[in-house]
C-alpha positions as CSV (number, residue, x, y, z in Angstrom):
1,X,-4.2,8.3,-16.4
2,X,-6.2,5.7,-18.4
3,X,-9.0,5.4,-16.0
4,X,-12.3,4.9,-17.6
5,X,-14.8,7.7,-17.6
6,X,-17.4,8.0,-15.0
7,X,-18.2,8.7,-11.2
8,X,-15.7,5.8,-10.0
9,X,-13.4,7.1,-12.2
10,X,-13.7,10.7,-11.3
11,X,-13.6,9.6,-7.4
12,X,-10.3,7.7,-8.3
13,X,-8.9,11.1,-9.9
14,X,-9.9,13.2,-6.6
15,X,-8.5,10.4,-4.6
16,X,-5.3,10.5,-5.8
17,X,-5.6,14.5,-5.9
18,X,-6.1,14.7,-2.2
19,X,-3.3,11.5,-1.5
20,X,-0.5,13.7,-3.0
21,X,-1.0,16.3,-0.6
22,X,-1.0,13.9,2.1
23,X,2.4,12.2,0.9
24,X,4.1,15.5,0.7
25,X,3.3,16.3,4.2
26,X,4.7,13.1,5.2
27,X,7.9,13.9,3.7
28,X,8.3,17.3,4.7
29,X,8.4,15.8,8.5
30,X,4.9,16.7,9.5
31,X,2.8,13.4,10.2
32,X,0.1,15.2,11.8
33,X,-0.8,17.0,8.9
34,X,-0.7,14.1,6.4
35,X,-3.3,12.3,8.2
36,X,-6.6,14.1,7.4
37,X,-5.5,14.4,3.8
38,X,-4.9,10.4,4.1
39,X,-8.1,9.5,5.8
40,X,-9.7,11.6,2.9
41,X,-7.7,10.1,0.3
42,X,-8.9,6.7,2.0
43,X,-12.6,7.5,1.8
44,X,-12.4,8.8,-2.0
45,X,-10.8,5.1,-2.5
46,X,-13.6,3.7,-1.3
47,X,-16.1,5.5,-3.1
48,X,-14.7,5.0,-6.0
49,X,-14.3,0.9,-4.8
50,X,-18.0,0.5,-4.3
51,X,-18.6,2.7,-7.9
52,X,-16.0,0.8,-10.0
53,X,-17.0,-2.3,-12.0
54,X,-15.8,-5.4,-10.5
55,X,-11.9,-6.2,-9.5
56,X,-10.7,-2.7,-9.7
57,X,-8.5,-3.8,-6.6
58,X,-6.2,-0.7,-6.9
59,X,-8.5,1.2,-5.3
60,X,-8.9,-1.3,-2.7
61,X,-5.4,-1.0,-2.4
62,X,-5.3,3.0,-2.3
63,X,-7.7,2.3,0.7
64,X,-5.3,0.2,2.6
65,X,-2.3,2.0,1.6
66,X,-3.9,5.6,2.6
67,X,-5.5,4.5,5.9
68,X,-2.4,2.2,7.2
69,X,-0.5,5.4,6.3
70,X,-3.0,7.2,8.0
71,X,-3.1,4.9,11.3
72,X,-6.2,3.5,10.3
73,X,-4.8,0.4,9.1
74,X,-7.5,-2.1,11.6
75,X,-10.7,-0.3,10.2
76,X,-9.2,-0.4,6.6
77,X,-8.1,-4.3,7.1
78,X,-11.6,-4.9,8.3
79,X,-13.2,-3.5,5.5
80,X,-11.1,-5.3,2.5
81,X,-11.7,-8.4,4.1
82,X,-15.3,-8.4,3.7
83,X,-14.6,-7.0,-0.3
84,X,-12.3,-9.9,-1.4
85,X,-13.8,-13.4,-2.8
86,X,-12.5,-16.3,-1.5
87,X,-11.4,-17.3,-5.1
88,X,-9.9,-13.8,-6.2
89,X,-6.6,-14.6,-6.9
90,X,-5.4,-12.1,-9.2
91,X,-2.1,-10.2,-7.8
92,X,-3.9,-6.9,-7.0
93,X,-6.5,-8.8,-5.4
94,X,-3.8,-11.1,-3.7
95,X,-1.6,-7.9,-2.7
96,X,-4.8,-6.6,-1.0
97,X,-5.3,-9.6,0.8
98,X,-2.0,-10.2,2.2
99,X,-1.8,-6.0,3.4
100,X,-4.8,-7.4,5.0
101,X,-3.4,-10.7,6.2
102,X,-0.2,-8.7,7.6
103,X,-2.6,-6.4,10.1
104,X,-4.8,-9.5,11.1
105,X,-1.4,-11.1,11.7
106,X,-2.5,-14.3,9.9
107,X,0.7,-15.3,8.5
108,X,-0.2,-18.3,6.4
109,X,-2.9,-15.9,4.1
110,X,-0.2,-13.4,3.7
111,X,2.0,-16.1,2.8
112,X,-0.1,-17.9,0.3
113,X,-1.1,-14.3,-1.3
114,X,2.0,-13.1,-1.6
115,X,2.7,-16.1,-3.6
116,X,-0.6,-15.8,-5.6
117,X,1.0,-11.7,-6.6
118,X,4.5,-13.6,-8.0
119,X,2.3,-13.9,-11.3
120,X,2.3,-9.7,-11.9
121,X,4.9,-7.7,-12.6
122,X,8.4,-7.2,-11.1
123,X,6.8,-4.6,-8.5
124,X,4.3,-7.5,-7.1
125,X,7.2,-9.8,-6.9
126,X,9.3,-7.6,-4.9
127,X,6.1,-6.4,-2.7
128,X,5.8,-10.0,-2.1
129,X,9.5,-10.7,-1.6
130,X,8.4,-7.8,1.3
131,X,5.6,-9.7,2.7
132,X,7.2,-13.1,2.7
133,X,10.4,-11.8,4.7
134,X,7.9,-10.3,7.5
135,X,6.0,-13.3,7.6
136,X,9.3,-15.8,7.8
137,X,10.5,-13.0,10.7
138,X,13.8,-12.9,8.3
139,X,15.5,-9.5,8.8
140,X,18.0,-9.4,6.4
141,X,15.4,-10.4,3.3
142,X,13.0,-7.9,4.6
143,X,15.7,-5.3,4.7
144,X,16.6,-6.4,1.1
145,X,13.5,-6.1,-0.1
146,X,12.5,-2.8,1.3
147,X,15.6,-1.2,-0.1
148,X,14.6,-3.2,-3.7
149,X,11.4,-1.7,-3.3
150,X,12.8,2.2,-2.7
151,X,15.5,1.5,-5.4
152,X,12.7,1.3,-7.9
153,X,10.5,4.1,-7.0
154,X,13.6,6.2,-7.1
155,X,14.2,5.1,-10.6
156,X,10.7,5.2,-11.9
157,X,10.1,8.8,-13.8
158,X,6.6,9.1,-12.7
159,X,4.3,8.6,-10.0
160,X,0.3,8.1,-9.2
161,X,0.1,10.7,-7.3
162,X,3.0,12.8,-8.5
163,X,5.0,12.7,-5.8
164,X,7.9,11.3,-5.4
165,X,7.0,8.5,-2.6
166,X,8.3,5.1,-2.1
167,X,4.8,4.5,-0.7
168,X,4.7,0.9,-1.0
169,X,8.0,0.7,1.2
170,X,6.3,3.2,3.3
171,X,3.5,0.9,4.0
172,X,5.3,-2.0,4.6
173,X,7.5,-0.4,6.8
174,X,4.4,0.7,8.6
175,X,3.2,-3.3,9.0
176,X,6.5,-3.8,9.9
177,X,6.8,-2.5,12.9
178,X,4.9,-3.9,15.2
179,X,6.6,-7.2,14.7
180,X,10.2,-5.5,15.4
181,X,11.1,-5.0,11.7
182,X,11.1,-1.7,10.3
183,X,14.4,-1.4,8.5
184,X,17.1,0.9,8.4
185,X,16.5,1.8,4.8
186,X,16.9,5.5,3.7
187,X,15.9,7.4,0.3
188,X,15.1,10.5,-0.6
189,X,11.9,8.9,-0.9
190,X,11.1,8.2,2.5
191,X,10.2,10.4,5.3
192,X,12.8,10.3,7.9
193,X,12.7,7.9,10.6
194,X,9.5,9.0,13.2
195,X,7.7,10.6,10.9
């Protein structure tokens, strides 16, 4: 997977080990199941955060992901916050700023990361496109980009974890819905609606 060798890097491994059982629960309808794996999954991120040289954001962002996924996402969003420098800017460090901007509801950090992630690659730019339609209350954007966002994970021939999980969409969708805007996007790669 070309992580480096080591305990953070073995932790990162197990992590994503343990995620893809909880993603396959998800999309085989059963929530309840999914949610130790993801609060395991979560915890192996961690670990492997706090082992990891410095700015290994993914794995701050597998902690977010997993624990949002998991219904953790105020614990998790507590956490990053304290793990981020004021002048990271990178776009994994700004996507794991604005996840945690979008729970702490403070629209103008999410905003001003998710501009900050528009200098990565075309899946930063439509996981911002994401974050700046929630924060701009804009439906039909948001709706846009999920679908933009599920359209490429359908397309994509392989996945972290294996599994075959728009789990960025997923996540978002998750953020999304205590403001009112969880979409009406469907893919093969999403769990049905309620799960």
């Amino acid at each position: 997977m070309g992580f480096t060798e080591g305990v953070h890097a073995d932790l990162m491994r197990e992590a994503i080990a343990v995620e893809a059982g909880g993603q396959r629960a998800l999309l085989s309808g059963d929530a309840e199941a999914a949610v130790p794996a993801l609060r395991q999954a979560a915890d192996l991120y961690r670990a492997s955060w706090e082992a990891a040289p410095p700015a290994s954001y993914g794995r701050l962002i597998g902690v977010l992901k997993a624990s949002i996924l998991a219904g953790d996402a105020r614990a998790a969003a507590d956490y990053a916050t304290g793990q981020i420098p004021d002048d990271a800017t990178s776009p994994p460090a700004s996507y794991a700023r604005a996840i945690t901007a979008l729970v702490d509801d403070d629209d103008a950090t999410a905003r001003t990361a998710a501009e900050h992630m528009r200098a990565g690659s075309p899946a930063f730019v439509r996981a911002a496109d994401a974050i700046t339609a929630l924060v701009d209350r804009d439906d039909e954007s948001y709706t846009n980009a999920i679908a933009a966002i599920a359209d490429d994970f359908a397309a994509r021939d392989e996945h972290l974890t294996g599994v075959a999980i728009a789990d960025t969409a997923l996540m978002l969708e998750r953020l999304a819905a205590p403001r009112g805007m969880a979409s009406s996007v469907t893919s093969p790669l999403l769990p049905a609606a309620g799960t």
